[in-house]
N, C-alpha and C positions, 0 to 999 in steps of 0.2 A: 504494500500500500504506500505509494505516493506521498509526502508532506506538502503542505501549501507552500507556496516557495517562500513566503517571507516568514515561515518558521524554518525552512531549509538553510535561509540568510543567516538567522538566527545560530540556527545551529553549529553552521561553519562558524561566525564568529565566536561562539564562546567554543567552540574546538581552539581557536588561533590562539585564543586569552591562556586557555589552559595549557597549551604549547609552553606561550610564554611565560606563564607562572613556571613551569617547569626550570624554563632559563634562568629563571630569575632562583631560584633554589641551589643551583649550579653552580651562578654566580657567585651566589652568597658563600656556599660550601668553598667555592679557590679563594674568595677574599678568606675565609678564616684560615686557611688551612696556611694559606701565606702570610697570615697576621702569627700564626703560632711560630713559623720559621724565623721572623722578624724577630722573634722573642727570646729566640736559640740566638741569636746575634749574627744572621745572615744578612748583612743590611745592603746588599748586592740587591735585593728581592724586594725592594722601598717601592722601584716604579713600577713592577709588577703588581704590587699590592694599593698604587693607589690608582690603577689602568682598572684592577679588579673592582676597587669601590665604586669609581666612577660607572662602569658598566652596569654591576650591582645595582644602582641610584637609576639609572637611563631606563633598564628594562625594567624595573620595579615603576616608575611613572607610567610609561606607556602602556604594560597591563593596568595599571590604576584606572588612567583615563577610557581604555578601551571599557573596561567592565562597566564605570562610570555609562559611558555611552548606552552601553548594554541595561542598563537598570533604568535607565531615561525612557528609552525606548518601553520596557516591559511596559513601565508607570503610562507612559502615553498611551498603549494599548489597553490597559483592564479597562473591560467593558465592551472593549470595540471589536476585537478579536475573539475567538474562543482558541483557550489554549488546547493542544494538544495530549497533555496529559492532567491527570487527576492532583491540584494542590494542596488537598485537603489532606494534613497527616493522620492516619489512623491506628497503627501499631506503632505507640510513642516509645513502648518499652525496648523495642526490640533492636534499635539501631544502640542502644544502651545495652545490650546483650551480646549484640558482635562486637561493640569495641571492647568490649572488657576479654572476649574471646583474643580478637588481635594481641590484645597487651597481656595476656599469658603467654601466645604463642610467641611476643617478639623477647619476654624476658626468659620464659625457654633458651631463645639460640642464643642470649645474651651471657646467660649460664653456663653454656656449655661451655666442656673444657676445649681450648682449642690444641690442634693439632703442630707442632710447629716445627717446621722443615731444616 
């Protein structure tokens, strides 16, 4: 079944957003990991690390703005459109049930002894 193209719009765009949130995580993950090198006293690694902030800052505004847009839009459509899916939550518990599931599973492998080569 076919989507109405400007929920297909939609859809691409916050696919792009969440790309971009990705990058921006990325980001964030090299600025730290090169702010901890900094701390070892590798100070060769200063403009890497403020090429990484900068970036960091670039791609975290432009998903802002995008999403921004993205919530503009919804707000100008309730009422005018009908969405596509069901917004009404009705198993409140249960999204409370998987994350507690995840956060065993991640302290599981966080537990584990590791193996080391």
């Amino acid at each position: 079944m076919s989507q109405p193209q400007y929920v297909q719009e939609r859809l691409e765009s916050l696919a792009k957003i969440d790309e971009q949130l990705v990058d921006v995580l990325h980001r964030a993950s090299l600025t730290v990991s090169t702010l901890i090198d900094l701390k070892k006293g590798q100070e060769e690694l200063k403009p890497q690390f403020e090429q990484n902030a900068q970036e960091f800052y670039t791609d975290l505004e432009s998903a802002t703005c995008q999403l921004r847009r993205e919530i503009k839009l919804l707000d100008e459509n309730v009422g005018t459109r009908l969405l596509p899916i069901q917004t009404h939550k009705r198993a409140t518990g249960q999204d409370n049930v998987k994350l507690q599931e995840q956060f065993k599973l991640l302290e599981q492998l966080l537990t584990e002894p590791k193996d080391v080569v």
